[in-house]
N, C-alpha and C positions, 0 to 999 in steps of 0.2 A: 225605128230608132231615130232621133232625134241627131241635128247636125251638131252642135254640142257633144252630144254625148257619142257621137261618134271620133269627132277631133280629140275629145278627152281618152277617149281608150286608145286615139293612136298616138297620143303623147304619149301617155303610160306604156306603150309596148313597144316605141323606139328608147326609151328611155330604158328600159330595163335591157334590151336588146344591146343595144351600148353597149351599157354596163359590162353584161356580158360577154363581149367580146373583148373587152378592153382587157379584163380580168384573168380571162384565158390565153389573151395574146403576148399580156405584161408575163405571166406564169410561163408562157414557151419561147419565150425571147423573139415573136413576131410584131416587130415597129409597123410594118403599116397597119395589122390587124388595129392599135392601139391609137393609131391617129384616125382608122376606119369609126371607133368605137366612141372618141370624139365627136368624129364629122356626125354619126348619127344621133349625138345627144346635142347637137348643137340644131338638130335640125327638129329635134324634137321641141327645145325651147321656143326656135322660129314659129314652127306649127303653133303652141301657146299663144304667143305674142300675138300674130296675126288672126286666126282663128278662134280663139275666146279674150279679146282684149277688155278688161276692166271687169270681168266675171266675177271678183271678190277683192277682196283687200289683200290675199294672199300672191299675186300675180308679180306688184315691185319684188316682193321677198323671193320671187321663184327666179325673173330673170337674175335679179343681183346675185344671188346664189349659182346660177347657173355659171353666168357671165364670172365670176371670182374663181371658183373650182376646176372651172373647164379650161381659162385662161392660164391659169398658174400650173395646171397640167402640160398646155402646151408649150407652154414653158421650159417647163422643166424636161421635154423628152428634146426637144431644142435644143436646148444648153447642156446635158447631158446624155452621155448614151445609154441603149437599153439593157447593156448588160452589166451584172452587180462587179463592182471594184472589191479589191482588197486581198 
């Protein structure tokens, strides 16, 4: 297995791993699971960046994307809290 294509499958499986916890933990009202599931999509970006730097044209659109949606997340569980109003 090639170093590439190894750093590529462990972006892809932190990233979904994230995912995944963010979405279970946002669903059972656990806050650190959801900043855990941050922390791991953020380090999955990292791994991109440093690891396959300039591989395609797709690399600006991935961290900008990352860096917008992951920020605005943190965000928002900052500014407000995790359980629903009303």
């Amino acid at each position: 297995m090639s170093y590439a294509l190894a750093a590529a499958i462990a972006v892809g499986v932190l990233n979904v791993v994230g995912m995944v916890v963010a979405m279970i933990s946002g669903y059972r009202d656990f806050w650190w699971g959801e900043r855990l599931g941050i922390a791991l999509m953020l380090c999955a970006a990292a791994i991109y960046v440093v690891l396959l730097p300039g591989s395609d044209s797709v690399t600006p659109w991935y961290i900008g994307f990352a860096l917008v949606v992951l920020g605005l997340r943190w965000l928002m569980i900052r500014r407000f809290t995790y359980r629903p109003r009303g």
